[in-house]
C-alpha positions in Angstrom: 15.0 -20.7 0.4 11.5 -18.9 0.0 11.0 -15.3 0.3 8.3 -14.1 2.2 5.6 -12.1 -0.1 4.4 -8.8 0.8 0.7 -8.6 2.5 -2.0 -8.5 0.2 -3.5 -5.7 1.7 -0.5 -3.7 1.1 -0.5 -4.7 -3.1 -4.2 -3.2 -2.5 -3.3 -0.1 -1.3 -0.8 0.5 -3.4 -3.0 -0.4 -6.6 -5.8 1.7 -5.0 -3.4 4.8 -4.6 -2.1 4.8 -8.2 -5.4 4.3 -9.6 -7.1 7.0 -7.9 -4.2 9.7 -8.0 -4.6 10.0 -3.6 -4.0 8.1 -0.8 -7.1 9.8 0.6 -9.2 8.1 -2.1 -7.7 5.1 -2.4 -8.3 4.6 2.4 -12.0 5.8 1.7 -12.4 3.2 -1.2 -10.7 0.4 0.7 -12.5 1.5 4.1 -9.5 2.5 6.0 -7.6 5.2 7.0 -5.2 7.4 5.4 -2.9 6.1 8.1 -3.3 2.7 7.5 -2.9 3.1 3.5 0.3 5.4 4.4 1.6 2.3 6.5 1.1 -0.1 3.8 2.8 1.8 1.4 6.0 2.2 3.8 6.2 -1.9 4.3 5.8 -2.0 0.6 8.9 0.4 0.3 11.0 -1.1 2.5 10.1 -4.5 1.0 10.9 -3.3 -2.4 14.1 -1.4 -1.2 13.1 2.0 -3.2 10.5 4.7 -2.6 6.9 4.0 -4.7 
C-alpha cells in the first residue's frame, strides 16, 4: 500500500519558515500569502500528526 506524500509546496513553506525565523518572510519570499503559508503548515501538521 503506498502513502500519499505531502504537497511539495507545503515541504517549501515549511523550509522557507524555519529558514527565515517568520511565516511573513518565508509567504513574501515564496510569493504568497501569510495565509496560504499558514495553511500549508496545518496540512503539514496534520500529515505529520504533531504540531511543527
Amino acid at each position: 500500500m503506498q502513502h500519499s506524500l505531502p504537497p511539495l509546496s507545503a515541504l517549501r513553506a515549511f523550509e522557507a519558515t524555519a529558514r527565515l525565523g517568520s511565516v511573513t518572510a518565508a509567504a513574501d519570499e515564496l510569493s504568497v500569502t501569510h495565509g496560504a503559508v499558514s495553511r500549508q503548515l496545518k496540512s503539514l501538521d496534520e500529515y505529520f500528526g504533531v504540531a511543527l
